[in-house]
Structures are given as structure tokens and as C-alpha cells.
N, CA, C and O of each residue as an XYZ file, in Angstrom:
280
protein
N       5.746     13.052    -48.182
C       6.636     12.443    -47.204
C       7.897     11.886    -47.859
O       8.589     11.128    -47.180
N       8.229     12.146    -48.966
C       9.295     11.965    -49.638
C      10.825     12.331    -49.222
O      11.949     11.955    -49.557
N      10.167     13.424    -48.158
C      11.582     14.057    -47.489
C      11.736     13.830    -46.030
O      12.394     14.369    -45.140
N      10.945     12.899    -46.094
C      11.129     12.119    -44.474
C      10.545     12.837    -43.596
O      11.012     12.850    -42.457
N       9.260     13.690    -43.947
C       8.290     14.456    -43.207
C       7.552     14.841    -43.255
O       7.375     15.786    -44.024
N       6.473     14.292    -42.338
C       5.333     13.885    -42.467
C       4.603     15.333    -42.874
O       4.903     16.385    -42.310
N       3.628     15.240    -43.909
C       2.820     16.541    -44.349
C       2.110     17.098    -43.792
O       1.855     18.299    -43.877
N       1.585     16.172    -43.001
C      -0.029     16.507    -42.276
C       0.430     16.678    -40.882
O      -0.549     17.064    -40.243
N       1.679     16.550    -39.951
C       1.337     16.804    -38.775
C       3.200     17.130    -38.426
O       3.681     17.375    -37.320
N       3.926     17.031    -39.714
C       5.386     17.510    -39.242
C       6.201     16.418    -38.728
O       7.367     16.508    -39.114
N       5.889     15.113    -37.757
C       6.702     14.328    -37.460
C       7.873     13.582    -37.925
O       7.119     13.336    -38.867
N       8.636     13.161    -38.118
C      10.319     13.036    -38.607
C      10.085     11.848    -38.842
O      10.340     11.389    -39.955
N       9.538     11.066    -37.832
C       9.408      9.119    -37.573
C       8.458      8.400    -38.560
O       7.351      7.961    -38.248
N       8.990      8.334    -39.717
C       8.175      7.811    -41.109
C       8.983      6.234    -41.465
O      10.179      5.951    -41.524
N       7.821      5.455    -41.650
C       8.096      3.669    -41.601
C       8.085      3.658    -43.017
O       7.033      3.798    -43.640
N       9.071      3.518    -43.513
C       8.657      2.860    -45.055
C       8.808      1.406    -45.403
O       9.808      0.692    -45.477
N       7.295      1.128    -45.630
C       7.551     -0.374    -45.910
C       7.234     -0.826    -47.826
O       6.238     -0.528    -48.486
N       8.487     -1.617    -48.288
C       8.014     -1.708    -49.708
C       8.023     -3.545    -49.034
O       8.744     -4.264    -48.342
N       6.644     -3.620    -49.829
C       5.971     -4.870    -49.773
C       7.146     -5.431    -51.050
O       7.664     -4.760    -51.942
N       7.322     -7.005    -50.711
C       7.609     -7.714    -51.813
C       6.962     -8.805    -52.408
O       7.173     -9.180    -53.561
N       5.850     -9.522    -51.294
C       5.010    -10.187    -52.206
C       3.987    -10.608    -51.805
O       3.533    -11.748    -51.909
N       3.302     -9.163    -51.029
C       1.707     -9.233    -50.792
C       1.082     -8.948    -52.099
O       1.650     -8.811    -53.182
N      -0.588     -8.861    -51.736
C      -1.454     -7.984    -53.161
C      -0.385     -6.646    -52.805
O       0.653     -6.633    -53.467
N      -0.580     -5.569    -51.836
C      -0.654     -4.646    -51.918
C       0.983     -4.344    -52.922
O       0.955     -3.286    -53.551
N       1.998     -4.989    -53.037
C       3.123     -4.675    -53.630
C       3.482     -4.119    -55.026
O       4.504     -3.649    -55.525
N       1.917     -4.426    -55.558
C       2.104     -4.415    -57.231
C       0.612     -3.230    -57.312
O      -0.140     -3.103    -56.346
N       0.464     -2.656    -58.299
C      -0.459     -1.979    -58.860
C      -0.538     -2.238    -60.164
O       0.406     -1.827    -60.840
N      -1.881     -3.122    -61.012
C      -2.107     -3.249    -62.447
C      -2.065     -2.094    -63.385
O      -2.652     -1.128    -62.898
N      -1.678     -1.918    -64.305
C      -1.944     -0.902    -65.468
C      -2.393     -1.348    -66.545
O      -2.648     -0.571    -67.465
N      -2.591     -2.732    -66.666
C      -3.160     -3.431    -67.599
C      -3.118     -4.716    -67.084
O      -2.641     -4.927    -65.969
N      -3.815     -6.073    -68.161
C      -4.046     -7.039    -67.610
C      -2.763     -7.659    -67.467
O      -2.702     -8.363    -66.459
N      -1.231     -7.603    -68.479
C      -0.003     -7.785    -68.186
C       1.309     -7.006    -67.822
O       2.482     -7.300    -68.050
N       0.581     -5.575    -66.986
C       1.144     -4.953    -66.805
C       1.200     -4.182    -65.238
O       0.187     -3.653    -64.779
N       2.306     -4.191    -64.608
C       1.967     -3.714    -63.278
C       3.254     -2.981    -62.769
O       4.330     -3.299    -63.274
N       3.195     -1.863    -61.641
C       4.438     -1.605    -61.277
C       4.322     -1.888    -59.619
O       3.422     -2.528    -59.075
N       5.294     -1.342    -59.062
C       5.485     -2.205    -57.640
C       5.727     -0.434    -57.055
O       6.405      0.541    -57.381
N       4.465     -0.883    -55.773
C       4.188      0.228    -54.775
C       4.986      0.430    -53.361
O       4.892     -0.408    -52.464
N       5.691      1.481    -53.255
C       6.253      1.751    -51.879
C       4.772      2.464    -51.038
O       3.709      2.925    -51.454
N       5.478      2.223    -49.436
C       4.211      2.851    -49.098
C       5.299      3.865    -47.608
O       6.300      3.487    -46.999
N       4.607      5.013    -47.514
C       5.544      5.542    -46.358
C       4.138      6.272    -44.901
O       3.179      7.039    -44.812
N       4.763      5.570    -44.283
C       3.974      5.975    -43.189
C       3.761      6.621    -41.464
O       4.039      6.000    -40.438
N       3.231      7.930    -41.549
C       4.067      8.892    -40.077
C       3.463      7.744    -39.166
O       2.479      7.063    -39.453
N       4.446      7.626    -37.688
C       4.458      6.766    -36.938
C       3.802      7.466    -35.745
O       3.968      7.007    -34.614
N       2.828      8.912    -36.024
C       2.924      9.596    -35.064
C       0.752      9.640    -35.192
O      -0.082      9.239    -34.381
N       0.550     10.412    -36.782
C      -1.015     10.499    -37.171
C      -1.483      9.494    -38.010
O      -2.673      9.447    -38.319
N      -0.297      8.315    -38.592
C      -0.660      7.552    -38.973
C      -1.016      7.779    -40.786
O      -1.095      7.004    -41.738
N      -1.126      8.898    -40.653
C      -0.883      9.615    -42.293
C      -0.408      8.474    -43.199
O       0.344      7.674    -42.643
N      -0.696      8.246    -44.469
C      -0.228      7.011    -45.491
C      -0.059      7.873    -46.829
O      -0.829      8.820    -46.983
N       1.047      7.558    -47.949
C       1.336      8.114    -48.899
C       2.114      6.703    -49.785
O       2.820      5.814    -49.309
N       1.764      6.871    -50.914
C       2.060      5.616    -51.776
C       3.045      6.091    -52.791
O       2.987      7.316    -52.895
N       3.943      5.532    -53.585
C       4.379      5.821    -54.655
C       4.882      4.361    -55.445
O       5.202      3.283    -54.943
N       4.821      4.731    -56.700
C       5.420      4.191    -57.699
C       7.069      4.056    -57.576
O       7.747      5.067    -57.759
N       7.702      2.789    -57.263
C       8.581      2.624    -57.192
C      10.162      3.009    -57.918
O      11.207      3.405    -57.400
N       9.730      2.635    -59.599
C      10.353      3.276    -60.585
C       9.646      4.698    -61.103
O       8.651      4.085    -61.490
N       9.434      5.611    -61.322
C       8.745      6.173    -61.787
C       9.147      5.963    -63.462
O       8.243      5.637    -64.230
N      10.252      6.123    -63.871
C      10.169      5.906    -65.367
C       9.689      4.638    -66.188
O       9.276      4.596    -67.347
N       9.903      3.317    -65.002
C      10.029      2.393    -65.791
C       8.112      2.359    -65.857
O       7.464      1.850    -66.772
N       7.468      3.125    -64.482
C       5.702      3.467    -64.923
C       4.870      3.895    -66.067
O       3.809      3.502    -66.549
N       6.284      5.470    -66.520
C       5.709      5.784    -67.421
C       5.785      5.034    -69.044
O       4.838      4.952    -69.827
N       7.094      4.569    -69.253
C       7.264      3.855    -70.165
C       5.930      2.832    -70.335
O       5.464      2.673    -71.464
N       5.610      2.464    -69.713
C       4.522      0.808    -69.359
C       3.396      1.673    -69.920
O       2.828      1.512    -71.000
N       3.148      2.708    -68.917
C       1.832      3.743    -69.435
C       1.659      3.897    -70.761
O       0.647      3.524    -71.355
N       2.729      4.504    -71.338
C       2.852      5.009    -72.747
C       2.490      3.597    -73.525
O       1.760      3.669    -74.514
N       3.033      2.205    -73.053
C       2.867      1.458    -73.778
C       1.248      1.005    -74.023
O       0.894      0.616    -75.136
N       0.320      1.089    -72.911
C      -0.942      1.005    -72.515
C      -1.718      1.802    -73.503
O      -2.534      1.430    -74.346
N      -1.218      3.126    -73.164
C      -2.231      3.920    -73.967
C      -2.002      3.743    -75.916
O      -2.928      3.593    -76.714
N      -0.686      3.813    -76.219
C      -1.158      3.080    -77.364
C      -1.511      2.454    -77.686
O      -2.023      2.633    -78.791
N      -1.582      1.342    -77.178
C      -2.757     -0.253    -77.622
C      -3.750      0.199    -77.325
O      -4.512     -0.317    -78.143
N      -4.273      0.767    -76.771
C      -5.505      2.140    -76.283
C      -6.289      0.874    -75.077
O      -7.457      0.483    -75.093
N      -5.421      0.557    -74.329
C      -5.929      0.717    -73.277
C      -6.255     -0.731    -72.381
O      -6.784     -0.665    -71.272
């Protein structure tokens, strides 16, 4: 739904809500590490799709994770 349409049933009318300071806003990758979740949603089947807000600044964090191994 990245392109403003919905996968599963075609509808155009997609809500995107980015939380700013519920739980659901953040996702942990470690115990001091987290990135912040968009969420997009058809207004029609109700369909839900999440993403990573930054994607680079995710992977950077990742990379940093897995070398401390974890």
C-alpha cells in the first residue's frame, strides 16, 4: 500500500496514521534501540500494512545490533 492502493481489494481510500507517542509508535531492536512505525490502512477491507519509518536509519541500528551480536 505504499502506492496508495490497497493490495488486497484495490481501494484508493488508505488512512495513514504515524503514531507519535503510543506503544504502537516505536518497534525495539534492542534493549536501547528502536525505530518508529508508520501504519497504512484500506478504509474499505480494513487491510493493515506497517513500515519502518526511516528505512536506513533501521538498517544502520540493525547492523549496529548484530555486531554486538545481538
Amino acid at each position: 500500500m505504499k502506492n496508495s492502493v490497497c493490495v488486497k481489494c484495490g481501494n484508493s481510500d488508505i488512512f495513514e496514521n504515524k503514531y507519535k507517542t503510543s506503544y504502537r509508535a516505536w518497534t525495539k531492536i534492542s534493549m536501547l534501540t528502536r525505530v518508529r512505525i508508520i501504519e497504512r490502512i484500506c478504509s474499505q477491507c480494513g487491510y493493515i500494512e506497517s513500515y519502518v519509518e526511516d528505512v536506513q536509519k533501521f538498517r544502520e541500528q540493525l547492523a549496529g545490533v548484530i555486531k554486538k551480536g545481538g
